[in-house]
C-alpha positions as CSV (number, residue, x, y, z in Angstrom):
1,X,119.9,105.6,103.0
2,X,118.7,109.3,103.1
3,X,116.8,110.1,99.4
4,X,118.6,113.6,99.1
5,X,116.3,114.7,96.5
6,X,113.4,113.9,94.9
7,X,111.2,115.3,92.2
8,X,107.2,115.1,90.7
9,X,107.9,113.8,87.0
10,X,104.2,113.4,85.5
11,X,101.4,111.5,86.0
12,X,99.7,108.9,83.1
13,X,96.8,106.5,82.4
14,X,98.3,104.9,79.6
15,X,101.5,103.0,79.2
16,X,102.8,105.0,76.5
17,X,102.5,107.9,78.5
18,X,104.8,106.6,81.7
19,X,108.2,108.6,81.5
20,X,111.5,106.8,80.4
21,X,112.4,103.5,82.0
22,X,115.0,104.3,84.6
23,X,115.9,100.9,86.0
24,X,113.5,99.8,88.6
25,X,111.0,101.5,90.2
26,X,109.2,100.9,93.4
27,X,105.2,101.2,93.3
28,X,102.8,102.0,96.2
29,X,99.3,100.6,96.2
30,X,96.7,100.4,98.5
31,X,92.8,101.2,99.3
32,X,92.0,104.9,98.7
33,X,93.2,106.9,102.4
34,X,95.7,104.3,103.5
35,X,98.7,106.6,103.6
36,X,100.5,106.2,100.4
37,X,101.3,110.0,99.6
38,X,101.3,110.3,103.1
39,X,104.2,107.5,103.3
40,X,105.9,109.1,99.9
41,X,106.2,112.3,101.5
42,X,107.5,110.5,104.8
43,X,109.6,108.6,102.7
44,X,111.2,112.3,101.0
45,X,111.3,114.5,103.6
46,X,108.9,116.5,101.7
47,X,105.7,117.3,103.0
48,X,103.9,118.1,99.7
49,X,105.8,116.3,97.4
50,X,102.9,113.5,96.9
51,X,99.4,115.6,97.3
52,X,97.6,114.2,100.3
53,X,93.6,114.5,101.0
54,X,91.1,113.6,103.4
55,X,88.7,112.8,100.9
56,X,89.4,109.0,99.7
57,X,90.3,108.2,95.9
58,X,92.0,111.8,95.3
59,X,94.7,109.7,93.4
60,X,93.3,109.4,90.0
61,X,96.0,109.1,87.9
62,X,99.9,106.8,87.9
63,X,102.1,109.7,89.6
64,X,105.5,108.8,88.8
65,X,108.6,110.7,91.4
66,X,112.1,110.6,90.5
67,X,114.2,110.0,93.0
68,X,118.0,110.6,93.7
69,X,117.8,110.9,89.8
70,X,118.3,107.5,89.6
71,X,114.7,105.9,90.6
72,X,111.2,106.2,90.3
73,X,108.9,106.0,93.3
74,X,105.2,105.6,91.8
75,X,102.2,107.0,93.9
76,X,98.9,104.1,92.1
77,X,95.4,105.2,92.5
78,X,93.7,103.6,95.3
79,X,91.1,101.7,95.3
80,X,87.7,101.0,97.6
81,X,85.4,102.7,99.2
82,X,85.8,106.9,97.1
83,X,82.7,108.1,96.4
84,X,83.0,108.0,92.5
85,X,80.7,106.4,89.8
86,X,81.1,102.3,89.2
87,X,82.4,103.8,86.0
88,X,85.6,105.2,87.3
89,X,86.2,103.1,89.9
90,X,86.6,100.4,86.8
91,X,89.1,102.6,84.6
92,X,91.0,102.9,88.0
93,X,91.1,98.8,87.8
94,X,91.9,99.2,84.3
95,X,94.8,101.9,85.0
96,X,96.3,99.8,88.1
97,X,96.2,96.4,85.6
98,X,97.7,97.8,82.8
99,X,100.8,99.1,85.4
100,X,100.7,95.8,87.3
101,X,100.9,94.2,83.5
102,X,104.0,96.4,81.9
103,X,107.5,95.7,81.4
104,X,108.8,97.4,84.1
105,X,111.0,96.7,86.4
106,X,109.3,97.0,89.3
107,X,108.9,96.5,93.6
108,X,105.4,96.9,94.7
109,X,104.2,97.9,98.0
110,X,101.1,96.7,98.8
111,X,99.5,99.2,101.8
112,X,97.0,98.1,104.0
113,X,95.5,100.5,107.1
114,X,97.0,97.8,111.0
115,X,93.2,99.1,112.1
116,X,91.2,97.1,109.5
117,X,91.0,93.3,108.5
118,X,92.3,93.2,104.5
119,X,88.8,93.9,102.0
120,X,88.2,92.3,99.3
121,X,89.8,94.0,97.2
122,X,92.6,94.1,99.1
123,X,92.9,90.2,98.5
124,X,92.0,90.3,95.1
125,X,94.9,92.7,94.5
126,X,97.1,90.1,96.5
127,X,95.5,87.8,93.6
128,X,96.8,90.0,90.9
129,X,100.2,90.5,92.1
130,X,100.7,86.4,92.7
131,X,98.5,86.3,89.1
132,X,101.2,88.6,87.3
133,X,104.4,86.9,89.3
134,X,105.3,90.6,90.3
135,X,107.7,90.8,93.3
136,X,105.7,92.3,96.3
137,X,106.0,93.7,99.9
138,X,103.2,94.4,102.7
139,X,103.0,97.4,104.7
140,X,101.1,98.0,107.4
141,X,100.0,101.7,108.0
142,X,99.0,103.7,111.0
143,X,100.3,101.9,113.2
144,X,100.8,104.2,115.7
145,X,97.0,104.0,116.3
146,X,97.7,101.1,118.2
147,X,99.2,100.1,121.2
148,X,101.4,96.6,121.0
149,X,98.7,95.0,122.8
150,X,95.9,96.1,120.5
151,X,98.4,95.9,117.6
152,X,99.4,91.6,118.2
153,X,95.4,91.4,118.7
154,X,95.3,92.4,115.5
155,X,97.9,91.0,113.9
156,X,96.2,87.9,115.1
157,X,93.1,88.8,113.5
158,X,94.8,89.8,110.3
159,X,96.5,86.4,109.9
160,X,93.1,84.7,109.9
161,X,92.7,86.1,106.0
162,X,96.1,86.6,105.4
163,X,99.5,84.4,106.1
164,X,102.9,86.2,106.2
165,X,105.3,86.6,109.4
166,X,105.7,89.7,111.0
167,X,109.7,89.9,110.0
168,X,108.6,89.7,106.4
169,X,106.3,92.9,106.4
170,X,107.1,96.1,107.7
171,X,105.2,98.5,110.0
172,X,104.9,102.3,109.1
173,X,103.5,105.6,110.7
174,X,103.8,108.4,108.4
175,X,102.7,110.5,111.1
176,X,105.3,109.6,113.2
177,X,108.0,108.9,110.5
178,X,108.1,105.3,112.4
179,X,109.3,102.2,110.2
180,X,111.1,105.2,107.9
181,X,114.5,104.1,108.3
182,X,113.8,100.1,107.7
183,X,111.9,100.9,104.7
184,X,114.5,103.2,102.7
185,X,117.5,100.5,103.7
186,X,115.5,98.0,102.3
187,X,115.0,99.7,99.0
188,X,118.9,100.9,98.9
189,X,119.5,97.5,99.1
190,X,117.0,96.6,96.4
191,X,118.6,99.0,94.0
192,X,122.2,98.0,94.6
193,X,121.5,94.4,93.8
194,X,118.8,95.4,90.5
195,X,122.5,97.4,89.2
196,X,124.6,94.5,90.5
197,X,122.5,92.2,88.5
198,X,122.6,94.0,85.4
């Protein structure tokens, strides 16, 4: 699957503000600077299309894309470590649980950075996707940062907190476009059996 165009639609805090339903959409969470734009873009073939930043928690708001006209890709804030006031940081929850909660049909991709051991936040948003029964994905990030060596090390590490198999998650470089491929056939395939389904 190549997405041959893709679009910014709007971004919203509140349900009544997320665009038209358009079937079912695929959702991209993750602690603040773990690559989702970064991996949006990849995903594209647009460099800007998802604004990227150094500085962690930039994402503020539900970003929604339209894609091939027919889907929505949709860019969540991230959570963690930004340097913003307790205060936001718990509308952010607020805004990512009221998503997590809606009707939508929806995929969600849960991000987390092959370099670090999952936070705890990362395993209490594991807890809310299990919580709210929402069909989920892992992907790992940056993981051209390692070398296979350092990267089944990990892996090992990882599996301590977290139990998956490594054919069940899927391992992306937005840097180096690597994983691209697996990932956009796997939604295709999502998408053709959503409309067969129907």
């Amino acid at each position: 699957m190549e997405i041959k165009k893709s679009e910014f639609v709007k971004s919203a805090v509140y349900e009544k503000d997320y665009p038209e339903k358009k079937g079912i959409e695929f959702s991209f969470i993750g602690r603040s600077n773990v690559g989702k734009s970064s991996l949006i873009n990849s995903l594209t073939n647009r460099r800007n299309l998802a604004r990227t930043s150094k500085t962690p928690g930039r994402t503020q708001l539900i970003n929604y894309f339209l894609i091939d006209s027919e889907i929505y890709f949709v860019d969540l804030p991230g959570y963690g470590f930004a340097k913003v006031p307790e205060a936001v940081k718990r509308n952010w929850g607020t805004t990512i649980e009221t998503y997590l909660k809606s009707e939508r049909d929806k995929v969600v991709f849960l991000l987390l950075d092959l370099r670090r051991i999952p936070s705890g936040e990362d395993m209490e948003m594991l807890r809310w996707l299990e919580h709210y029964n929402i069909e989920y994905y892992i992907i790992f990030t940056k993981s051209d940062k390692l070398s296979n060596n350092e990267k089944a090390k990990q892996l090992k590490e990882i599996k301590k907190k977290l139990e998956f198999n490594n054919e069940d998650v899927f391992f992306s470089s937005a840097l180096k476009n690597t994983g691209k491929e697996e990932l956009l056939d796997f939604i295709y395939e999502k998408v053709k059996n959503y409309y067969k389904n129907k």
